[in-house]
TORTOR-174065 format. One record per residue (C-alpha): residue in three letters; residue number from 1; y negated, x, z. Coordinates in steps of 0.1 Angstrom, whole numbers, plus 5000, padded with zeros to 4 digits. Example, Ala and Ser with C-alpha at 12.3 -4.5 7.8 and 13.67 -1.06 7.14 Angstrom:
// residues 2
<rec ALA; 1; <5045; 5123; 5078>>,
<rec SER; 2; <5011; 5137; 5071>>,
***
This chain:
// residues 266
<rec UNK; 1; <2301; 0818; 8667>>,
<rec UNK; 2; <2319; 0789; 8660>>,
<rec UNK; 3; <2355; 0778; 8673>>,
<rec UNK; 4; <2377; 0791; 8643>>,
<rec UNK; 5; <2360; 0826; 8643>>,
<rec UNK; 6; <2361; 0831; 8681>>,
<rec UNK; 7; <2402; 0822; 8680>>,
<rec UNK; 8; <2408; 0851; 8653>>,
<rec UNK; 9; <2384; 0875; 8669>>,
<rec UNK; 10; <2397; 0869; 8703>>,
<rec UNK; 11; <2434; 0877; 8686>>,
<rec UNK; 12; <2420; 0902; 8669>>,
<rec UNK; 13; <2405; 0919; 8696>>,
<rec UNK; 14; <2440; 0919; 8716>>,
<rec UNK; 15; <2456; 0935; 8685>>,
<rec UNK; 16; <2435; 0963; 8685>>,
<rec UNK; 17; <2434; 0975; 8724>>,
<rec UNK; 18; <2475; 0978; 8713>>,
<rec UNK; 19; <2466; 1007; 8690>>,
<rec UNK; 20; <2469; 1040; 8698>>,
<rec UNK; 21; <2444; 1055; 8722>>,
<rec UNK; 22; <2419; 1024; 8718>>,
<rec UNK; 23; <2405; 1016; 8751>>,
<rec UNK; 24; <2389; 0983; 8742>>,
<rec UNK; 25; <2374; 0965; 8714>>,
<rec UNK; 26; <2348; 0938; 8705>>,
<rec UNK; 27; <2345; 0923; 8674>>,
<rec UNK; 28; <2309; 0909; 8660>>,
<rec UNK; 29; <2319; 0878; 8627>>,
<rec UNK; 30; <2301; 0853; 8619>>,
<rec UNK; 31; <2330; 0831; 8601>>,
<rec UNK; 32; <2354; 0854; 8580>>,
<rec UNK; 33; <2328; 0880; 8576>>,
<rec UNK; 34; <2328; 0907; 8597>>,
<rec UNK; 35; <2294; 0923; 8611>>,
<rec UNK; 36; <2305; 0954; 8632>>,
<rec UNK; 37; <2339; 0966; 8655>>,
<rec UNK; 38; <2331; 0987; 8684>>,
<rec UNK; 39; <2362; 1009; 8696>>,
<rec UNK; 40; <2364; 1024; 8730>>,
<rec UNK; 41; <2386; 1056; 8732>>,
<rec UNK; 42; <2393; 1084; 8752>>,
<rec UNK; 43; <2413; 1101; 8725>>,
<rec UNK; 44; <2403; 1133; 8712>>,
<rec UNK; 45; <2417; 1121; 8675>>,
<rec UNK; 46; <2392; 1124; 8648>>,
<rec UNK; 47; <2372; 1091; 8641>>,
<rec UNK; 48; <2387; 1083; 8607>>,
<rec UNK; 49; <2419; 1086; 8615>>,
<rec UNK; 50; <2411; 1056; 8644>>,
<rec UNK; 51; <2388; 1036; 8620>>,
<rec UNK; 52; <2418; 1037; 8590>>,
<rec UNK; 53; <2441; 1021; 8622>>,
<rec UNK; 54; <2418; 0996; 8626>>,
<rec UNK; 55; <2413; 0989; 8590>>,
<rec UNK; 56; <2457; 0983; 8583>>,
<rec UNK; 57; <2459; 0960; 8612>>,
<rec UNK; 58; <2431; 0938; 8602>>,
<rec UNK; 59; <2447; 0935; 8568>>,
<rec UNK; 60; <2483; 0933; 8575>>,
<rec UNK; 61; <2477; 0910; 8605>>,
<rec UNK; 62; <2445; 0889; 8600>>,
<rec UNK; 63; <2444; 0896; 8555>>,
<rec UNK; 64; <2407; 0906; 8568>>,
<rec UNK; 65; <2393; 0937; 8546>>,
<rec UNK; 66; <2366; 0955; 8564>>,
<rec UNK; 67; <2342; 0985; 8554>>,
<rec UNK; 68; <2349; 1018; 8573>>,
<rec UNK; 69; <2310; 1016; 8581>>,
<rec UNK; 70; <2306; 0985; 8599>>,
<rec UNK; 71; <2335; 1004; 8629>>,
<rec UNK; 72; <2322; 1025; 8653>>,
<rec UNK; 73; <2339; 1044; 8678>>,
<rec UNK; 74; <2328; 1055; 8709>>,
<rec UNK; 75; <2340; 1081; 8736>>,
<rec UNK; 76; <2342; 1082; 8771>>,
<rec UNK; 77; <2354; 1111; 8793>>,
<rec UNK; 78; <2382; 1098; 8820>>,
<rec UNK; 79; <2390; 1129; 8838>>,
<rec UNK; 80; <2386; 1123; 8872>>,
<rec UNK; 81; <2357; 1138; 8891>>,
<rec UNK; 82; <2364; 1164; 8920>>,
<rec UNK; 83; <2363; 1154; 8959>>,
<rec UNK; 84; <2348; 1173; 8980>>,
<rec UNK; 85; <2374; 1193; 9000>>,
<rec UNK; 86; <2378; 1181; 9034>>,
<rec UNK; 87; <2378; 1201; 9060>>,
<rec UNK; 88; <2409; 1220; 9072>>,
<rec UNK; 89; <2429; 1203; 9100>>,
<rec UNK; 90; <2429; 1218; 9134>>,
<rec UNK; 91; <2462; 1233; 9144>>,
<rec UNK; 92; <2489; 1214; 9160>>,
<rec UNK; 93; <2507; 1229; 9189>>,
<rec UNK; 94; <2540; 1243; 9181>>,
<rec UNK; 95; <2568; 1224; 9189>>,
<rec UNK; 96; <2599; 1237; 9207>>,
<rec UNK; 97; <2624; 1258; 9191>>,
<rec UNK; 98; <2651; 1232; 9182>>,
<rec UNK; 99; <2689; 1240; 9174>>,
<rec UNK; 100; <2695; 1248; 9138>>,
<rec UNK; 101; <2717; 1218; 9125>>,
<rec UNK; 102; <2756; 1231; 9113>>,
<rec UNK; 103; <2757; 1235; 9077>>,
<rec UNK; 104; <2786; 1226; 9056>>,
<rec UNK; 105; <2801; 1252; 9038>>,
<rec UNK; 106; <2793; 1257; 9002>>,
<rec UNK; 107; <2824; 1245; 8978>>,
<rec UNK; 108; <2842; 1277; 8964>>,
<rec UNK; 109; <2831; 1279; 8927>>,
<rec UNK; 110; <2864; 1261; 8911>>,
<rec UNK; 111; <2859; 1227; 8933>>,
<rec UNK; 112; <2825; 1229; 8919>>,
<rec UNK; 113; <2817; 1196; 8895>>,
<rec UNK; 114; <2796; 1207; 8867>>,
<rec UNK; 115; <2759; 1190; 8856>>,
<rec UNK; 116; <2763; 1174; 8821>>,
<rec UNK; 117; <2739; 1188; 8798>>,
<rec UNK; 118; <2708; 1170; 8790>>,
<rec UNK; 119; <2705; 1150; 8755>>,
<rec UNK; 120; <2686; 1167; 8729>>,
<rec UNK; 121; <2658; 1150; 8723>>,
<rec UNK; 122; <2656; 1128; 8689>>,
<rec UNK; 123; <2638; 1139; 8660>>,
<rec UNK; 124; <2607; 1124; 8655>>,
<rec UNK; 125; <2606; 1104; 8622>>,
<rec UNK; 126; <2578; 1106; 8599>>,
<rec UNK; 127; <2564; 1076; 8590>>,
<rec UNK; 128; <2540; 1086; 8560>>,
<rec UNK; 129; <2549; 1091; 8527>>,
<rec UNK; 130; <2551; 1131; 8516>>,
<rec UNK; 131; <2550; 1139; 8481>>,
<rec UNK; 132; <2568; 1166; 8465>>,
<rec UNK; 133; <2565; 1168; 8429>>,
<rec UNK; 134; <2559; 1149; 8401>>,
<rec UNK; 135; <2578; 1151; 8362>>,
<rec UNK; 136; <2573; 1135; 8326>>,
<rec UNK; 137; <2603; 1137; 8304>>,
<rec UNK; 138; <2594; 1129; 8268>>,
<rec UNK; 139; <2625; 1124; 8247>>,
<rec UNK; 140; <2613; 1115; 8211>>,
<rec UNK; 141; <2595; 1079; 8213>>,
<rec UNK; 142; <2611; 1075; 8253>>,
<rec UNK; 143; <2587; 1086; 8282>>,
<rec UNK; 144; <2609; 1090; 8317>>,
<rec UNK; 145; <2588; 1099; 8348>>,
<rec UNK; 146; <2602; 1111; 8385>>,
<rec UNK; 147; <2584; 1118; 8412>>,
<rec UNK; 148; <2600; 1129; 8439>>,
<rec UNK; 149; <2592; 1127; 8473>>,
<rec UNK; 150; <2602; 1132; 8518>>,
<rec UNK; 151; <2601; 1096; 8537>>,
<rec UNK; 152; <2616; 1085; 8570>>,
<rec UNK; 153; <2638; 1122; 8572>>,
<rec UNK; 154; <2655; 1120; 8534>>,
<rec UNK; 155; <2643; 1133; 8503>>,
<rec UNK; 156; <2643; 1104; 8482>>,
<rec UNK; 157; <2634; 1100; 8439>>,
<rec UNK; 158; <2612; 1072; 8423>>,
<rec UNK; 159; <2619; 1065; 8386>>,
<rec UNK; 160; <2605; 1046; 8354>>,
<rec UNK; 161; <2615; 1048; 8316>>,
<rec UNK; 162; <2594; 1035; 8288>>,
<rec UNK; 163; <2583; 1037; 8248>>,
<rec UNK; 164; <2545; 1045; 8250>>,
<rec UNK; 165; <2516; 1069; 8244>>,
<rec UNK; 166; <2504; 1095; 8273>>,
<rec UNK; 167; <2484; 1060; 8289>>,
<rec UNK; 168; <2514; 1046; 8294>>,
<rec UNK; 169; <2532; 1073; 8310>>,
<rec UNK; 170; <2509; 1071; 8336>>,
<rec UNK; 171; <2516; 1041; 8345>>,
<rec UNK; 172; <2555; 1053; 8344>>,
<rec UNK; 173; <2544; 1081; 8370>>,
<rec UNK; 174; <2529; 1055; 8391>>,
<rec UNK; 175; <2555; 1027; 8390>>,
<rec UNK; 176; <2582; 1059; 8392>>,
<rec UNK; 177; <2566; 1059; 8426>>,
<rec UNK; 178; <2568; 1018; 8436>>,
<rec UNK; 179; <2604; 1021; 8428>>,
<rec UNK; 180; <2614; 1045; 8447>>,
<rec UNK; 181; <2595; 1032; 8478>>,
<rec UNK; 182; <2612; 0995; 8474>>,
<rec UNK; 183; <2645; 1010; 8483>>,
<rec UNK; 184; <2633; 1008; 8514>>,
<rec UNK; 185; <2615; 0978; 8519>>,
<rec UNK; 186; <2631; 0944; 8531>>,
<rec UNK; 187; <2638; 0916; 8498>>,
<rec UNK; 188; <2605; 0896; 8506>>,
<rec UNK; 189; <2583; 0922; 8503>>,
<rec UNK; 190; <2574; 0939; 8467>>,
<rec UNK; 191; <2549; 0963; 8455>>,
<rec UNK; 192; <2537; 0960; 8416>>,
<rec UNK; 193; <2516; 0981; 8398>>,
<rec UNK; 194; <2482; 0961; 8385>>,
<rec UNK; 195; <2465; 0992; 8366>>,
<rec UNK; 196; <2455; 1029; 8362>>,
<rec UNK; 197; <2424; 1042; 8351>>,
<rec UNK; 198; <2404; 1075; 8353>>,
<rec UNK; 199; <2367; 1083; 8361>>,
<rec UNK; 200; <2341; 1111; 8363>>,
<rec UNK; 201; <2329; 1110; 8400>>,
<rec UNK; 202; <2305; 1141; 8395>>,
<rec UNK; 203; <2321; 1170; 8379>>,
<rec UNK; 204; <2349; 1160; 8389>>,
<rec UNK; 205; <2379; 1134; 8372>>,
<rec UNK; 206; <2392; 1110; 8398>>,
<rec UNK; 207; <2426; 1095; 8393>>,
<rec UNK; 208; <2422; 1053; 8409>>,
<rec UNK; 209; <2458; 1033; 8410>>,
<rec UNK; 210; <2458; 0995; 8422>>,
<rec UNK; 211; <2487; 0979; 8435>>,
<rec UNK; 212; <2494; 0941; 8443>>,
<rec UNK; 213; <2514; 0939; 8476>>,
<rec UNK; 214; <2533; 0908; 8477>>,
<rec UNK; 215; <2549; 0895; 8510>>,
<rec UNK; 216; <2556; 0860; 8524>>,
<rec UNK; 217; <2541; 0848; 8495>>,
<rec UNK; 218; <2508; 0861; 8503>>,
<rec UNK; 219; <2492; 0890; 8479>>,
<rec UNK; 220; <2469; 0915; 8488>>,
<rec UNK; 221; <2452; 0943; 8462>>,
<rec UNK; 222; <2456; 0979; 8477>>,
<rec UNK; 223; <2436; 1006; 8458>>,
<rec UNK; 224; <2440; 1050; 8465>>,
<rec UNK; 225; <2424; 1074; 8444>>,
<rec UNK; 226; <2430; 1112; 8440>>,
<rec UNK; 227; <2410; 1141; 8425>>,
<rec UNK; 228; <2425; 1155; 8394>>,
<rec UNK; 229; <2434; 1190; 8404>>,
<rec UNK; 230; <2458; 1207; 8387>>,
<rec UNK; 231; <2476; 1178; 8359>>,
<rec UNK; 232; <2473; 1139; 8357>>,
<rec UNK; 233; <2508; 1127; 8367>>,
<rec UNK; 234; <2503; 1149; 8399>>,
<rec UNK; 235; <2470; 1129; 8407>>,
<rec UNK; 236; <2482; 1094; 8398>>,
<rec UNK; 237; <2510; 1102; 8420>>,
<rec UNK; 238; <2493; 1112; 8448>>,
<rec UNK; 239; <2465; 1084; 8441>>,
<rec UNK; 240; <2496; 1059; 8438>>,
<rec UNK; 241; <2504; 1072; 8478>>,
<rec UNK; 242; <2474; 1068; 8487>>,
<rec UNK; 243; <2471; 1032; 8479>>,
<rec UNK; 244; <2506; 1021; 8502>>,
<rec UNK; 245; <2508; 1048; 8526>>,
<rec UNK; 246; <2484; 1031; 8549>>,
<rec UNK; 247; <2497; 1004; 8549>>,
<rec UNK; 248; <2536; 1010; 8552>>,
<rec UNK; 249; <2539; 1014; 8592>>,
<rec UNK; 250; <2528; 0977; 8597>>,
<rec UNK; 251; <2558; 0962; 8568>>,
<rec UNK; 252; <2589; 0958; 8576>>,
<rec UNK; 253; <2616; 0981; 8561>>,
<rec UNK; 254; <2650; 0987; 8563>>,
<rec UNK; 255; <2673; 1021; 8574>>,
<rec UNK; 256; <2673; 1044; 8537>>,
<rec UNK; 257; <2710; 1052; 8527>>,
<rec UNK; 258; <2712; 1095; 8520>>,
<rec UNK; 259; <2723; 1091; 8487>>,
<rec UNK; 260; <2716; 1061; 8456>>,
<rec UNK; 261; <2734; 1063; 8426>>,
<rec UNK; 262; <2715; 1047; 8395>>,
<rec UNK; 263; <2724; 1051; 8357>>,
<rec UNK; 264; <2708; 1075; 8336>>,
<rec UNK; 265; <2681; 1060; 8309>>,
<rec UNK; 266; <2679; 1088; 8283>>,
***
């Protein structure tokens, strides 16, 4: 392993015992291509969901992509073993009966000072994307799509407007969703839509979205996919999601406003 590699895996490997419930890592690259990742962990979390963590901060961090197969994870078992139980202590002799100590009497119940009451804990704020539903407004030749989803507490509405065929309206449904998530990112980072397409995985028709991520001048291709299920704008939606949610905890972003007034298009 040469000098350059050893610097960014060493860095690398500090990164990742940060994550949640990793133990320690090692990192195997010969130059910028990465051979295997072995994760240590204690945590009772499903495998994927530690191997996708591992995956967003080698991108957002390092801009290294690596295959979910070349990270394993490993589990150890901390709880502390038993002691025996020692044997029980003789009995001390039993001291002389002292003189109880005066006690102060107890304040009558108007002198008392009451306890403030505790804080209510903060709600927890969820940091993944949830989708709610997903709309295509045809008026004449004008195509409006709104997708509406929950993020960061708020409900919050992504929307696009267009002339096109039923192509191009999915590509409104997915760049209905890029717009509504820019609200919340800072002014040197963007996400742009780069294409849509359908395919037959089995019986089944698969929705795949890529997105270009641009930020600090640096671009990055992010890809999702989604089974078709019920309608397409629902699955290029979702598949739209799919592609930036994993990477949204590691960009920076700025507090959402409750309310955003924008004119209508139709």
């Amino acid at each position: 392993m040469d000098a350059a590699t050893d610097t960014w895996t060493t860095h690398a490997e500090a990164a990742l015992r940060g994550l949640r419930d990793v133990e320690d890592a090692v990192i195997n690259a010969d130059g910028d291509d990465v051979r295997e990742i072995h994760i240590l962990t204690s945590s009772s979390r499903p495998p994927k969901n530690i191997v996708r963590d591992v995956q967003t901060l080698l991108i957002t961090k390092f801009s290294r992509v690596v295959d979910h197969r070349v990270v394993s994870i490993a589990f150890v078992d901390q709880k502390p073993q038993k002691a025996p139980a020692p044997p029980p202590p003789l009995p001390a002799p039993a001291p002389p009966p002292s003189p109880a100590p005066a006690q102060a009497p107890e304040p009558a119940p108007e002198d008392r000072t009451p306890e403030p009451p505790e804080p209510a804990p903060a709600p927890a704020v969820e940091e993944r994307i949830r989708f709610r539903s997903a709309n295509v407004f045809v008026t004449g030749p004008r195509i409006q799509a709104q997708v509406d989803f929950h993020w960061k507490g708020l409900p919050r509405t992504g929307q696009a407007s267009g002339h096109g065929t039923r192509d191009g309206a999915y590509r409104l449904v997915s760049q209905a969703v890029l717009h509504g998530i820019q609200d919340f990112l800072e002014d040197d980072i963007a996400l742009t839509l780069d294409g849509v397409e359908f395919a037959r995985v089995g019986s089944r028709d698969v929705a795949v979205v890529a997105v270009q991520l641009v930020a600090h001048r640096e671009h990055k291709t992010l890809v999702g996919c989604c089974t078709v299920e019920q309608d397409g704008p629902q699955a290029v939606a979702l598949a739209t999601l799919s592609a930036v949610n994993r990477v949204l905890g590691g960009l920076p972003t700025r507090e959402p406003t409750e309310y955003v007034l924008r004119p209508t298009s139709l």
